[in-house]
N, CA, C and O atoms as a MOPAC input file, in Angstrom:
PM7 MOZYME 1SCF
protein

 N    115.10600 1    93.37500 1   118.43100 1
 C    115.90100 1    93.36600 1   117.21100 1
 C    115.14800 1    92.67900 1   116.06600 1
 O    115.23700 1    93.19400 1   114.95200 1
 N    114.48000 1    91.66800 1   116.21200 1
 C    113.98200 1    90.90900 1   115.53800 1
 C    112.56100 1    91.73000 1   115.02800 1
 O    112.18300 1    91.17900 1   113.99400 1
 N    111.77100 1    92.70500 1   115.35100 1
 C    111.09700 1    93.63000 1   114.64000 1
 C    111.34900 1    94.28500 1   113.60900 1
 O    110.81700 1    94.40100 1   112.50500 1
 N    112.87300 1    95.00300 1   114.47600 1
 C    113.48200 1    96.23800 1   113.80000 1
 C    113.57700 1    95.33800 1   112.08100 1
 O    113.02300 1    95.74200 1   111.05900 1
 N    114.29800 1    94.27700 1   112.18700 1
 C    114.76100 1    93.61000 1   110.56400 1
 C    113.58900 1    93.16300 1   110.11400 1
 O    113.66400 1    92.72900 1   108.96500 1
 N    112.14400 1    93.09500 1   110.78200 1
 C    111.15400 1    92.78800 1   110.05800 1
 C    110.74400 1    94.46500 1   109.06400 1
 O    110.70700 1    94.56600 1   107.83800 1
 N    110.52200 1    95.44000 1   109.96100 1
 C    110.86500 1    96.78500 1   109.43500 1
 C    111.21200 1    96.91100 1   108.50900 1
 O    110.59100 1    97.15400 1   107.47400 1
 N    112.76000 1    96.70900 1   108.76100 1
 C    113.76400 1    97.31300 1   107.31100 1
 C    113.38100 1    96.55300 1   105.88900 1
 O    113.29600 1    97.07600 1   104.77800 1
 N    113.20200 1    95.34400 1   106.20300 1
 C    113.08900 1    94.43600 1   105.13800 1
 C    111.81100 1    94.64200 1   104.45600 1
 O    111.77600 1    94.73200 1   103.22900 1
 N    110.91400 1    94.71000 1   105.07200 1
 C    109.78300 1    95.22000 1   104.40200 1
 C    109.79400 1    96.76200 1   103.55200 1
 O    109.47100 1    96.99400 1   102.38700 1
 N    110.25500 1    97.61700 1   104.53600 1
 C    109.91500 1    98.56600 1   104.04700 1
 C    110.91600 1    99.07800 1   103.20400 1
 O    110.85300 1   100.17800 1   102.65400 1
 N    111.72400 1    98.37700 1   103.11800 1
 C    112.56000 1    98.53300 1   102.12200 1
 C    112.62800 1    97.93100 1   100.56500 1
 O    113.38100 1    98.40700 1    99.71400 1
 N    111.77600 1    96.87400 1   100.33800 1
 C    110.94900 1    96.05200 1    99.50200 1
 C    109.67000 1    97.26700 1    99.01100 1
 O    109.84900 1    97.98100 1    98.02400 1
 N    108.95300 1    97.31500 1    99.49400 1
 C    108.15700 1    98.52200 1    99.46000 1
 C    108.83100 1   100.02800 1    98.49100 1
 O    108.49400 1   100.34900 1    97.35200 1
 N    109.71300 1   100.64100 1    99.27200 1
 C    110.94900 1   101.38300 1    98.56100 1
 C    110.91000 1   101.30700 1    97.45200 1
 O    110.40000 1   101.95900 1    96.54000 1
 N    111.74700 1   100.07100 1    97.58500 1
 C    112.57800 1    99.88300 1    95.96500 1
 C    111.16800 1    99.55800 1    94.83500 1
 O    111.13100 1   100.22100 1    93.79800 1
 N    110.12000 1    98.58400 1    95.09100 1
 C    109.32300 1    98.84800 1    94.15600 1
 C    108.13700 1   100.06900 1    93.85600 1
 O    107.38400 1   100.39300 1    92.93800 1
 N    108.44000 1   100.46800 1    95.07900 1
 C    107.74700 1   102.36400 1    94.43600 1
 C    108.41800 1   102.83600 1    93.55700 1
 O    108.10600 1   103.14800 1    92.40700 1
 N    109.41400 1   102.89900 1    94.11700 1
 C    111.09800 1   103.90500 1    93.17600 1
 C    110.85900 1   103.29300 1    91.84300 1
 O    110.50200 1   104.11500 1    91.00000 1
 N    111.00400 1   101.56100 1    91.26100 1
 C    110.96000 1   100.98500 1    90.20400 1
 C    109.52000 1   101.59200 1    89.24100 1
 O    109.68100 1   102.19600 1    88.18100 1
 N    108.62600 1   101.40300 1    89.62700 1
 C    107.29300 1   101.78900 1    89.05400 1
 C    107.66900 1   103.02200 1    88.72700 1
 O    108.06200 1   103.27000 1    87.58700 1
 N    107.58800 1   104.05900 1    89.79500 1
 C    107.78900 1   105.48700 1    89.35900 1
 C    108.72400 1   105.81600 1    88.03200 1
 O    108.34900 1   106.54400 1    87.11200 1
 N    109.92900 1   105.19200 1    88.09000 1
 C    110.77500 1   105.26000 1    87.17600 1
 C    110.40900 1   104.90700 1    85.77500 1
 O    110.89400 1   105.19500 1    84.68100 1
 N    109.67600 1   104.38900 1    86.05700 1
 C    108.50400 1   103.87800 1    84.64200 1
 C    109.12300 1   102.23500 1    84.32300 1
 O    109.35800 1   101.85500 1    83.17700 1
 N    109.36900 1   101.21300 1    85.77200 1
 C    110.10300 1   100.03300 1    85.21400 1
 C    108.69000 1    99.18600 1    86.27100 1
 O    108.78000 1    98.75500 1    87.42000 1
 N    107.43800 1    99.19300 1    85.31000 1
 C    106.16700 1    98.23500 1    85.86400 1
 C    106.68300 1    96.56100 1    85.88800 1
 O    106.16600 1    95.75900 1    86.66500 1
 N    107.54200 1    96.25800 1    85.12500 1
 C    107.66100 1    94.93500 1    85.68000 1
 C    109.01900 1    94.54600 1    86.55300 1
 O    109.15200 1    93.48200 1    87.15800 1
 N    109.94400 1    95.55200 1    86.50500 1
 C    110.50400 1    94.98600 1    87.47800 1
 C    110.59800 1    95.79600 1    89.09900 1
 O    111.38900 1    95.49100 1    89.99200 1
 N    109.66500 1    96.77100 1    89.14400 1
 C    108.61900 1    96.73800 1    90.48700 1
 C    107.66500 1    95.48300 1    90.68900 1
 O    107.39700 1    94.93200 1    91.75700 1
 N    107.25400 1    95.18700 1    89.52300 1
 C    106.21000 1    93.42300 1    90.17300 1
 C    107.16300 1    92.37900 1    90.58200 1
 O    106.83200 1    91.50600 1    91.38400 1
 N    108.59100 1    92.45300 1    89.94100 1
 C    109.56600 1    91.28200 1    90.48400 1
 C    109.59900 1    91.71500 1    92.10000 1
 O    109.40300 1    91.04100 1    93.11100 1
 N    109.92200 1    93.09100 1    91.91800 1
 C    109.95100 1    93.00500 1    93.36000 1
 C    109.28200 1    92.78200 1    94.62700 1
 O    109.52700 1    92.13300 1    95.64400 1
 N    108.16300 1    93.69600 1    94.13500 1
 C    107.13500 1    93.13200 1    95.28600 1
 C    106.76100 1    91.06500 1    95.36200 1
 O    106.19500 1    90.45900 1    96.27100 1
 N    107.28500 1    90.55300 1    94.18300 1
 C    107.35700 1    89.38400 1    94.67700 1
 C    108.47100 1    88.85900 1    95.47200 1
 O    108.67700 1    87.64600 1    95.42100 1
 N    109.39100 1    89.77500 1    96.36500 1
 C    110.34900 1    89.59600 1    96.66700 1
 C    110.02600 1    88.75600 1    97.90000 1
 O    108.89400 1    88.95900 1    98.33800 1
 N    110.93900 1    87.64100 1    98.72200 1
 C    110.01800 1    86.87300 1    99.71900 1
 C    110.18900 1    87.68500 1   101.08700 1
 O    110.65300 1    87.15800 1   102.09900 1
 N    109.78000 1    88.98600 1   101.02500 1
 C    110.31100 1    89.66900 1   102.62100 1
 C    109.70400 1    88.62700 1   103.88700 1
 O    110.24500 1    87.82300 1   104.64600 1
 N    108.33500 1    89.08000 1   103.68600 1
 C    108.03900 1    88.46200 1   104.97700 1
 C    108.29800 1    86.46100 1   104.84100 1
 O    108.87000 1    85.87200 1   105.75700 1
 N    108.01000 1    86.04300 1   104.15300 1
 C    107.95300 1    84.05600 1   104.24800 1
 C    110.00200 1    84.35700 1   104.72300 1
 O    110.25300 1    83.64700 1   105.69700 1
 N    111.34400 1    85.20400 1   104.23600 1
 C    112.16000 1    84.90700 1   104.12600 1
 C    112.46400 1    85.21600 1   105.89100 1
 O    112.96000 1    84.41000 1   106.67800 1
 N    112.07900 1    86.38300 1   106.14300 1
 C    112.43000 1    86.80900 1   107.80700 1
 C    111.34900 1    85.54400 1   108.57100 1
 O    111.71800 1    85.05600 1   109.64000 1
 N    110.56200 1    85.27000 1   108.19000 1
 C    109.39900 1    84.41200 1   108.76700 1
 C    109.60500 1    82.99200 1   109.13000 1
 O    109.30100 1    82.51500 1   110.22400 1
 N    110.33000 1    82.11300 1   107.79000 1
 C    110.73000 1    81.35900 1   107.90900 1
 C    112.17800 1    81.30300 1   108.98800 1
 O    112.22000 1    80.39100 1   109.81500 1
 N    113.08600 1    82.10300 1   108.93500 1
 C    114.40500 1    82.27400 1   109.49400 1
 C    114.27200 1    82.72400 1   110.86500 1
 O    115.33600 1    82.68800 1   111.48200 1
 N    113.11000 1    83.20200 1   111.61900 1
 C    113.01200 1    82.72500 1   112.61400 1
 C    111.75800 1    81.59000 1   113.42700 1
 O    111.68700 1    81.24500 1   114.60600 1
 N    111.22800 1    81.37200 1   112.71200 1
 C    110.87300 1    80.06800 1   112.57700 1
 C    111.41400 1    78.61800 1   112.51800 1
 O    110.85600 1    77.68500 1   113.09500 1
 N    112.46700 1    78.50500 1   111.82600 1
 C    113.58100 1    77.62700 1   111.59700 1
 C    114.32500 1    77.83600 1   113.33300 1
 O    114.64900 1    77.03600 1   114.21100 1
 N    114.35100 1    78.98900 1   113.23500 1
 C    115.57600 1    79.24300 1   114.83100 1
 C    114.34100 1    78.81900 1   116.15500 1
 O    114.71700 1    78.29900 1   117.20600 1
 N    113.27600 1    79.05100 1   115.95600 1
 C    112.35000 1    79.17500 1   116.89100 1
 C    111.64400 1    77.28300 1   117.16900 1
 O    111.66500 1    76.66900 1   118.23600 1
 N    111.20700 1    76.88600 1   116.10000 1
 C    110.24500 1    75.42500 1   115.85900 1
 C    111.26300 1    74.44300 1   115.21700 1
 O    110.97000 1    73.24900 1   115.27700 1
 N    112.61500 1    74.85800 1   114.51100 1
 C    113.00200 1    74.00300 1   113.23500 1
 C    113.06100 1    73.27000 1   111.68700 1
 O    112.11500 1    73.89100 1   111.20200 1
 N    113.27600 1    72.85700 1   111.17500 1
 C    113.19600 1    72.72200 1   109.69200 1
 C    111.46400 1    72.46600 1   109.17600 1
 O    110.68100 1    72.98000 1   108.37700 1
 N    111.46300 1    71.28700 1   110.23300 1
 C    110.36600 1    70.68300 1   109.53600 1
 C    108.75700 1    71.56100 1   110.00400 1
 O    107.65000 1    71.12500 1   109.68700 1
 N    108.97400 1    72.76800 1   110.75500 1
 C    107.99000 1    73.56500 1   110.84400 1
 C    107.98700 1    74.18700 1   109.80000 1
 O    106.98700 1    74.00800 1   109.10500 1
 N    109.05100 1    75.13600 1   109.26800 1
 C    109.74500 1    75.88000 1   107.96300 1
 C    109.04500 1    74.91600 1   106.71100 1
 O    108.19400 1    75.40800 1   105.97000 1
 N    109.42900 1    73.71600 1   106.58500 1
 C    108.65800 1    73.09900 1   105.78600 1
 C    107.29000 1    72.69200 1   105.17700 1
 O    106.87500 1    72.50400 1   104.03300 1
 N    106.53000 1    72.61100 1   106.99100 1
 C    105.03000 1    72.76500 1   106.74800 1
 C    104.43700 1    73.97400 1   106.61000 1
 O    103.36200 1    73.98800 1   106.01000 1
 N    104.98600 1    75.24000 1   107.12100 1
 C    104.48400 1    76.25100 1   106.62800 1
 C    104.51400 1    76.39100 1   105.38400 1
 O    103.47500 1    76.64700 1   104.77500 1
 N    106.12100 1    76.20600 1   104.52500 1
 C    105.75400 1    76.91700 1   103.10400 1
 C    105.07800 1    75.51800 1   101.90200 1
 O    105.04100 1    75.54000 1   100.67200 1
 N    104.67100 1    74.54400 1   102.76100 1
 C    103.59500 1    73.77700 1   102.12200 1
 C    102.43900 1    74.61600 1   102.00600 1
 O    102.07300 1    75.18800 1   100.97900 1
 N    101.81500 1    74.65500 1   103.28900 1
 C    100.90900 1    75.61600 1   103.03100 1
 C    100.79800 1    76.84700 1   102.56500 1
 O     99.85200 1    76.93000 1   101.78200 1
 N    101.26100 1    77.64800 1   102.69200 1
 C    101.63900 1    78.67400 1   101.92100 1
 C    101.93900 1    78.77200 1   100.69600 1
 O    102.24900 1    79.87200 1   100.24000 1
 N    101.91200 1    77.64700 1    99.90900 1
 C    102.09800 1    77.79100 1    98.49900 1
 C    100.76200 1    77.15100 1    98.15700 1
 O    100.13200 1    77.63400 1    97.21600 1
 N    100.23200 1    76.04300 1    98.86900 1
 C     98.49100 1    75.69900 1    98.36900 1
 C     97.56800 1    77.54700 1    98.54800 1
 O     96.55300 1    77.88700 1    97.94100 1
 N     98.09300 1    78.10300 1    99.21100 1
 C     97.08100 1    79.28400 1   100.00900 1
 C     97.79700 1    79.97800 1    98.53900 1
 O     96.94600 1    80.33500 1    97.72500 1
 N     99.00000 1    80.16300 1    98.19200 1
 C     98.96700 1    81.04500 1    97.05100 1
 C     97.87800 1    80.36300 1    95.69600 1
 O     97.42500 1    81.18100 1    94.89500 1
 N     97.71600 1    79.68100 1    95.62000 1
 C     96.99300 1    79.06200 1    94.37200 1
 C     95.39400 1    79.82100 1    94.56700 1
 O     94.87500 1    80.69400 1    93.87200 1
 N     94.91700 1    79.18100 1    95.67100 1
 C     93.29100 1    79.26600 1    96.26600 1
 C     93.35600 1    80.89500 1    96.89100 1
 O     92.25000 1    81.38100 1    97.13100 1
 N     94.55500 1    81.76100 1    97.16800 1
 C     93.91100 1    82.67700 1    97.63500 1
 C     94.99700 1    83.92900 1    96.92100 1
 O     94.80800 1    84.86900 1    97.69200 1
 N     95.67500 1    84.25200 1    96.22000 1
 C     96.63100 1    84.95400 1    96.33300 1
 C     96.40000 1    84.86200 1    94.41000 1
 O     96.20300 1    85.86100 1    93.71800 1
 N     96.46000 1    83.89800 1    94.04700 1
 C     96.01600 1    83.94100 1    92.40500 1
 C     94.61000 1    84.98900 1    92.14800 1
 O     94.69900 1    85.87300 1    91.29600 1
 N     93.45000 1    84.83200 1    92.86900 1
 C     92.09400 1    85.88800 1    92.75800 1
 C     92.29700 1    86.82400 1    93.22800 1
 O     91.83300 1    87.83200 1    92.69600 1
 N     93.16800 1    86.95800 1    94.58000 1
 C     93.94700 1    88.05400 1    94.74400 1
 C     94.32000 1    89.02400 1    93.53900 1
 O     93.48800 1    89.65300 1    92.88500 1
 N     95.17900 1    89.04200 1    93.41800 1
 C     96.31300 1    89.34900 1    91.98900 1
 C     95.31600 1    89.94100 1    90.64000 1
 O     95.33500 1    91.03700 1    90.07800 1
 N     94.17800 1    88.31100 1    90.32100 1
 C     93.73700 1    89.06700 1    89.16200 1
 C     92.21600 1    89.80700 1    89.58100 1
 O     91.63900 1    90.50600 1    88.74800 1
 N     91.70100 1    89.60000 1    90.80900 1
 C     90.86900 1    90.91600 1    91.53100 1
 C     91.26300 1    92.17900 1    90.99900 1
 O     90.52600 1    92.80700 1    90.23900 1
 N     92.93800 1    92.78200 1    91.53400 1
 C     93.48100 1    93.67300 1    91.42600 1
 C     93.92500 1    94.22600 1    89.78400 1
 O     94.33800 1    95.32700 1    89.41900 1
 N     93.64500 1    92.95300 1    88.99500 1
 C     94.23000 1    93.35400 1    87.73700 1
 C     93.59400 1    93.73900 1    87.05100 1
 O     93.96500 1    94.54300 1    86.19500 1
 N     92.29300 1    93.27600 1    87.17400 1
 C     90.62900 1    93.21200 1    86.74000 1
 C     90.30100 1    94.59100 1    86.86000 1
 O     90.24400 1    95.36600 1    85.90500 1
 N     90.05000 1    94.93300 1    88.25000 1
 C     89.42700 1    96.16900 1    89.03000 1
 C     90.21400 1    97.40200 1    88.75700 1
 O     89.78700 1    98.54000 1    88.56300 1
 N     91.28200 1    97.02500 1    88.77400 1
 C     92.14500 1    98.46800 1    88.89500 1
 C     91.33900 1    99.58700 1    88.18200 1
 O     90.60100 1   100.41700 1    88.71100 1
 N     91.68400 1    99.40800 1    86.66700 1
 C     91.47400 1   100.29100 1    85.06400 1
 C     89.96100 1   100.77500 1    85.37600 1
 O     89.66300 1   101.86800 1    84.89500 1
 N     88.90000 1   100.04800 1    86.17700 1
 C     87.85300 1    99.93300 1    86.06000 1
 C     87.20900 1   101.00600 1    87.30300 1
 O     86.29600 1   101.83100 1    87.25700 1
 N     88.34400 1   100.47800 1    88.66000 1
 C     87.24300 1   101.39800 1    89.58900 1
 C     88.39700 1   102.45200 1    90.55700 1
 O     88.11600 1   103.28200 1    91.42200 1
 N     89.82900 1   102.01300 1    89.98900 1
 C     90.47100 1   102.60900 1    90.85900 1
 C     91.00700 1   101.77700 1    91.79300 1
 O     90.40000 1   100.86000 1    92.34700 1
 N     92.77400 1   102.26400 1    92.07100 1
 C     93.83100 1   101.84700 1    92.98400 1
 C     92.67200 1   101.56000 1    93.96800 1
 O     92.02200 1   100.51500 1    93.93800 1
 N     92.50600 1   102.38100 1    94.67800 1
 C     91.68900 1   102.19500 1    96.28500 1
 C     90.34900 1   101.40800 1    96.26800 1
 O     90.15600 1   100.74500 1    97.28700 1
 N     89.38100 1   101.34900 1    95.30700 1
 C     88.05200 1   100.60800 1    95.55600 1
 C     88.90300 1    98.96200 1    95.05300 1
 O     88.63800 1    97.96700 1    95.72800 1
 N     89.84200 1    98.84600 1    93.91000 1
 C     90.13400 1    97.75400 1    93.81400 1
 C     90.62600 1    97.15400 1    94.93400 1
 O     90.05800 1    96.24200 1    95.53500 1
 N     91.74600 1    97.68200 1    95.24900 1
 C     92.47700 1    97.00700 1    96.71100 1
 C     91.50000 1    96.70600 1    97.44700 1
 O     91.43100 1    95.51900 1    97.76600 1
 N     90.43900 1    97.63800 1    97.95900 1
 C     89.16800 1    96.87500 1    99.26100 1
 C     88.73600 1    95.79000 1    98.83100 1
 O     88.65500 1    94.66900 1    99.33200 1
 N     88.26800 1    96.51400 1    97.15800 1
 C     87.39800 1    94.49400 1    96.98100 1
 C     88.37900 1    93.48800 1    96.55200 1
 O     87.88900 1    92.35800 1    96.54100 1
 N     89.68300 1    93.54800 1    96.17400 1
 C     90.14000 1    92.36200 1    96.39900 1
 C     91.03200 1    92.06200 1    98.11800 1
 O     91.86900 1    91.16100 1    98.17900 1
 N     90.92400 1    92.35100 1    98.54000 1
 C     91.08500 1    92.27200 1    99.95900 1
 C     89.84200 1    91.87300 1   100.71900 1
 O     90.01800 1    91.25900 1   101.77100 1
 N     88.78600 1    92.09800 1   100.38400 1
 C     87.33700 1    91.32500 1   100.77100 1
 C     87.61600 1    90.07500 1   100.36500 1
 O     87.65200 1    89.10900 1   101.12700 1
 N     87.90800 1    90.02100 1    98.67700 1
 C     88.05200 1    88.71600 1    97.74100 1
 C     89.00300 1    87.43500 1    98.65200 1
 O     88.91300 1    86.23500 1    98.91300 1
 N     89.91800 1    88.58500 1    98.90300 1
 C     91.00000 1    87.42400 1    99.89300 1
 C     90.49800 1    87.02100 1   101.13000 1
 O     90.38600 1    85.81400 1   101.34200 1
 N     90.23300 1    87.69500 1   101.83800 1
 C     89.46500 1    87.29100 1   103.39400 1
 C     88.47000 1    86.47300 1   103.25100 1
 O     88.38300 1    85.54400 1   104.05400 1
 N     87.26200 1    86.65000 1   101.96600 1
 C     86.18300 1    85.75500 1   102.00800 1
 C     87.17500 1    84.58800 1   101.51700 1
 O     87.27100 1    83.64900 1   102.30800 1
 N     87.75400 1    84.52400 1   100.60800 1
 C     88.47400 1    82.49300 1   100.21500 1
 C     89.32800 1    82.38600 1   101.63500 1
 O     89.47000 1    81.21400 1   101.98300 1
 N     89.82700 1    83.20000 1   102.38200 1
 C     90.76400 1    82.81600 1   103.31200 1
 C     89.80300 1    81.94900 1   104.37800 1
 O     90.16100 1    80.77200 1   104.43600 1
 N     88.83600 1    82.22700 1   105.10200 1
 C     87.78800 1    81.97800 1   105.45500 1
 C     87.12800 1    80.73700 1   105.49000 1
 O     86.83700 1    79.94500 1   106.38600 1
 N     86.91800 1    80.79500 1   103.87600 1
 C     86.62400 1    79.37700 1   103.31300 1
 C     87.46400 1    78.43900 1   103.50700 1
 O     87.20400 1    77.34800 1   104.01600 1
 N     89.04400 1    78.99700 1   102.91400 1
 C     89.72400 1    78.23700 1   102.99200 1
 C     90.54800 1    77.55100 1   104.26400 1
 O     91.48000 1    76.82200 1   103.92300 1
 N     90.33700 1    77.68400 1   105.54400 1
 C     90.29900 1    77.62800 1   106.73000 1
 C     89.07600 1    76.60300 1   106.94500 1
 O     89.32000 1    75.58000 1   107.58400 1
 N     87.94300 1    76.78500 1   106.51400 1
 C     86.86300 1    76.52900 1   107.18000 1
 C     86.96200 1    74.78600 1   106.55100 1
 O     86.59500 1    73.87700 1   107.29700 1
 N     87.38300 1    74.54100 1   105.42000 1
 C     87.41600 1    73.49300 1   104.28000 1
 C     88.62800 1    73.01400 1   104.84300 1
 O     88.48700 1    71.85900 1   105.24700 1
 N     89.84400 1    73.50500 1   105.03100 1
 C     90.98200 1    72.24300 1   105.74900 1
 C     90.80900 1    71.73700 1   107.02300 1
 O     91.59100 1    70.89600 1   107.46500 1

């Protein structure tokens, strides 16, 4: 069961900000995809699974990892897009993320 609502929730996040974009509404498809699918199912069984104060140290980290890895992320993609294309951008900022993820692993 606990897949299946990882599923829906995602791909239903996904959905709604295709549908939004298409419709010609670019920023509130970006609200959405900032929607918290996975940290919200993640945390909630996490909380049921470890307890609060696991829930807590994760989204500590997880918000230092958005700064150092998820900010170059973002403007990788914002940069690259106009320039090389949906698909070559996404690889190299997805390289961009794995190489700081890496680092950033290797450095805590």
């Amino acid at each position: 069961m606990e897949y299946i609502s990882y599923f829906i929730t995602g791909g239903g996040v996904v959905t709604i900000a295709t549908w939004l974009a298409r419709m010609g509404h670019p920023f509130l498809s970006g609200i959405a995809l900032m929607f918290p699918s996975v940290t919200l199912v993640s945390f909630y069984f996490l909380g049921k699974s470890a307890g609060g104060e696991a829930v807590s140290a994760s989204a500590k980290s997880a918000l230092r990892a958005t700064f150092f890895l998820w900010l170059p992320y973002m403007t990788t993609i914002i940069y690259l897009t106009p320039r090389l294309g949906v698909n070559k951008a996404l690889l190299f900022a997805l390289a961009v993320f794995l190489m700081l993820a890496l680092i950033y692993v290797y450095i805590k």
